[in-house]
N, C-alpha and C positions, 0 to 999 in steps of 0.2 A: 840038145836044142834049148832044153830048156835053162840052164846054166848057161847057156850063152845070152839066152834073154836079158835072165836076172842081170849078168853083168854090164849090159848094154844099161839098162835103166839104170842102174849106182853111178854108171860113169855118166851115162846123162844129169843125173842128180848133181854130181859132183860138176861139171863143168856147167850145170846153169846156177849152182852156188856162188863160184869164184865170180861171173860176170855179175852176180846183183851184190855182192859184197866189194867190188871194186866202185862200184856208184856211190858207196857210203863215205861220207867226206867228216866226218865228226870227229875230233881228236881222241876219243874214247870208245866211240860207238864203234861195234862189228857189224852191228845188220840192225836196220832199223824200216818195219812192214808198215802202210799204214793200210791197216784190213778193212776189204771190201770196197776199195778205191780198185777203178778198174780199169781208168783212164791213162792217167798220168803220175807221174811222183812228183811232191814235192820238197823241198830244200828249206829248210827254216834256218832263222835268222843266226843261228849261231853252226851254219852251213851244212847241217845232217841230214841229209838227204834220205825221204822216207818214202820208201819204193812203194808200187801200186801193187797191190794184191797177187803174193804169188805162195806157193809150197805149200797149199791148204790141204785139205781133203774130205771134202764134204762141205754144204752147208749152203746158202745162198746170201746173197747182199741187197743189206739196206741201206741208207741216205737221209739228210736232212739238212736241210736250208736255215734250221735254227741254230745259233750259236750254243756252245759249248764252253759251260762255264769252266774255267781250269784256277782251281784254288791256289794262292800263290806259295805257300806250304809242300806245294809240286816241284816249285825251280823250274816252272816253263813256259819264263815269261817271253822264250824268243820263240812262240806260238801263239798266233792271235786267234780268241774264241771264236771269229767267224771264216777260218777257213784252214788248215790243216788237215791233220790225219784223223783227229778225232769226230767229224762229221758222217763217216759210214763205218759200216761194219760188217761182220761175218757171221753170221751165226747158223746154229747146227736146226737140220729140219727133220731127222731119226729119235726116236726115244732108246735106242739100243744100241747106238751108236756113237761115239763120239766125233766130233767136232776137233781137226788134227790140224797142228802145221810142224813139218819137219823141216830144217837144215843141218847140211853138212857143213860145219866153219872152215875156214881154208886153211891150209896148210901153217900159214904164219900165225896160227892161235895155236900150240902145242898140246899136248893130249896135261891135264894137270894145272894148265892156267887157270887162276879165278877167274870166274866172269859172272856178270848181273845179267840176269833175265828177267825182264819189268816187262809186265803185260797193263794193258790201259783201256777201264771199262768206264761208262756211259751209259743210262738209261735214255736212249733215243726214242721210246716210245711209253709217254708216258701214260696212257690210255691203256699200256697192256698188261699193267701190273698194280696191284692193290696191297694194303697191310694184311688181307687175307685170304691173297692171291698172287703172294711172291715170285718172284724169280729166281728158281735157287739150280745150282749148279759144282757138281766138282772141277777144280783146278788141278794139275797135276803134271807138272815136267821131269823129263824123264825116267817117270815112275813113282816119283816123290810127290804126294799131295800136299798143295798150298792150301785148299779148304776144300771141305767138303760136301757144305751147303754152303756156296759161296753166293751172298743177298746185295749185288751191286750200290741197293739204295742203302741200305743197313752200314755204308761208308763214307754216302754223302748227307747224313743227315736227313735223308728222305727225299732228297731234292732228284727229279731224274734234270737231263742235260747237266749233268754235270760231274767232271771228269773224276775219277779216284785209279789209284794202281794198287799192284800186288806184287811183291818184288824176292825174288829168291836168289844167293849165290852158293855157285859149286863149281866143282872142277871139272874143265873138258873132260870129257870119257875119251878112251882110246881110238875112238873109230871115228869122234869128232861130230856124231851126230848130238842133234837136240830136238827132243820131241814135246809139246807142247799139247795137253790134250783135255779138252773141256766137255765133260759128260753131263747129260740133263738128271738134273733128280727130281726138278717142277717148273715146265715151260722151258722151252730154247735157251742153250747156251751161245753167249756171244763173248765177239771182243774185238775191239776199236781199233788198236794197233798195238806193236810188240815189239821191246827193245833188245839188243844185248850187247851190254859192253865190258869192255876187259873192266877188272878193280885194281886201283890205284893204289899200288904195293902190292897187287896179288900175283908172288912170282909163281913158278912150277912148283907146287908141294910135291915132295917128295913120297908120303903115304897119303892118300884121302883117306878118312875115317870112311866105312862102307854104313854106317848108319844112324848118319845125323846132317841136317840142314838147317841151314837161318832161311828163314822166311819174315818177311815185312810187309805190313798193310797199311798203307799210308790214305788216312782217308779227310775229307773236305772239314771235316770235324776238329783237324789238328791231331789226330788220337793215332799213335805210332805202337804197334804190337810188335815183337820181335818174338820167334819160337823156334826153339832148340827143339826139334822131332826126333823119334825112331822114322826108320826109313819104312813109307808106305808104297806099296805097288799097286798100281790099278790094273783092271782086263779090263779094258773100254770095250770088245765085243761082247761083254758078257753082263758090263754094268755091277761089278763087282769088284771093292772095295778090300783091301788083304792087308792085315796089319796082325804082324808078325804068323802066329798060327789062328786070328780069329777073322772072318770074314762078316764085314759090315756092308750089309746091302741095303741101296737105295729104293726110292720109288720106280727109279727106273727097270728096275728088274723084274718088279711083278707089273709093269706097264702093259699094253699093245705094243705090238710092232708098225703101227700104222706110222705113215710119214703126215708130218705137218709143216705146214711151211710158212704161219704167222709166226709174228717177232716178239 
């Protein structure tokens, strides 16, 4: 019974992936979220249609009626700062827990294609965060951490509303999943919306290297980091941090288990 469940939910998974990845209309884009929108999707101007909040796990949604600054250093100028995907969000309300979103890509992305995973953060509450009362957080897809004290403002120049990304490519895994997982190290982890498109020239590699990634952070600054990593694994249930045979743990792990649910 129980294997029958499990497969009952894969295949649910799997068939509520193929219907929101058919609504993406963007000549490059696979899937394009815009998190903590809970309404509707929207379509921006160069027709990439960025669906309302779905494949999460965990977390609750906030909103705001002020514009969003998006630095043009971005390329996303067929987004206008008062109303897209970047005006709400998702963020994580467990210290112990991470903050997830999982997709299955469809079948027409091949297990070995390159593809870009651009996640897109925002200080939406500027009230909730100070120079000595940051908001830090690990990033970490598919096991591979983008940062580890990731400081939203520390990208834009200190400016909250306004937009910066975090941008990683690698190869489809065999099973076609993508996990997405943002763990707290000081105060709630969030994020605004999340891209993923094929790369232009990136056919099926034949070997992936099992441990190495580019990683890019593009921030309102102009200032473009690129990093060649060893491959790092997280336990999001455990708040634990694994890089090679040494474990680095955050604040999170000697934290409370109490749930909070400011922003």
């Amino acid at each position: 019974m129980t294997h029958a469940l499990q497969f009952t939910s894969a295949l649910a998974l799997c068939l509520l992936s193929a219907l929101l990845y058919q609504g993406v209309q963007g000549e490059e884009t696979i899937l394009a979220v815009n998190c903590g929108e809970e309404n509707e999707n929207f379509v921006d101007a160069n027709n990439v249609s960025w669906t309302q909040d779905s494949f999460f796990n965990g977390g609750l949604t906030f909103s705001t009626l002020d514009p969003v600054i998006i630095p043009p250093e971005l390329g996303l100028s067929s987004l206008p700062e008062d109303m897209g995907p970047f005006l709400s969000e998702r963020y994580g309300t467990k210290k112990l827990e991470a903050l997830e979103y999982q997709f299955v890509l469809p079948t027409s992305v091949p297990a070995g294609q390159q593809i870009a995973v651009i996640l897109y953060f925002a200080e939406l509450c500027p009230t909730c965060v100070t120079d000595t009362n940051p908001r830090l957080f690990t990033v970490a897809v598919n096991g591979e951490v983008l940062a580890l004290e990731y400081n939203i403002l520390d990208h834009t120049g200190g400016e909250a509303l306004t937009l910066t990304t975090l941008e990683t490519t690698l190869a489809v895994p065999t099973d076609g999943v993508i996990t997405i997982a943002l763990h707290r190290v000081k105060k709630n982890p969030k994020i605004n919306a999340l891209q993923i498109k094929s790369v232009v020239g990136g056919g099926v590699a034949d070997e992936q290297p099992q441990n190495s990634t580019s990683t890019t952070t593009t921030s309102s600054t102009g200032a473009t980091t690129t990093v060649n990593s060893e491959v790092v694994s997280t336990s999001a249930s455990q708040g634990v941090v694994m890089t090679g045979s040494t474990s680095v743990k955050g604040l999170a792990v000697t934290a409370d288990t109490t749930t909070t649910t400011t922003t």
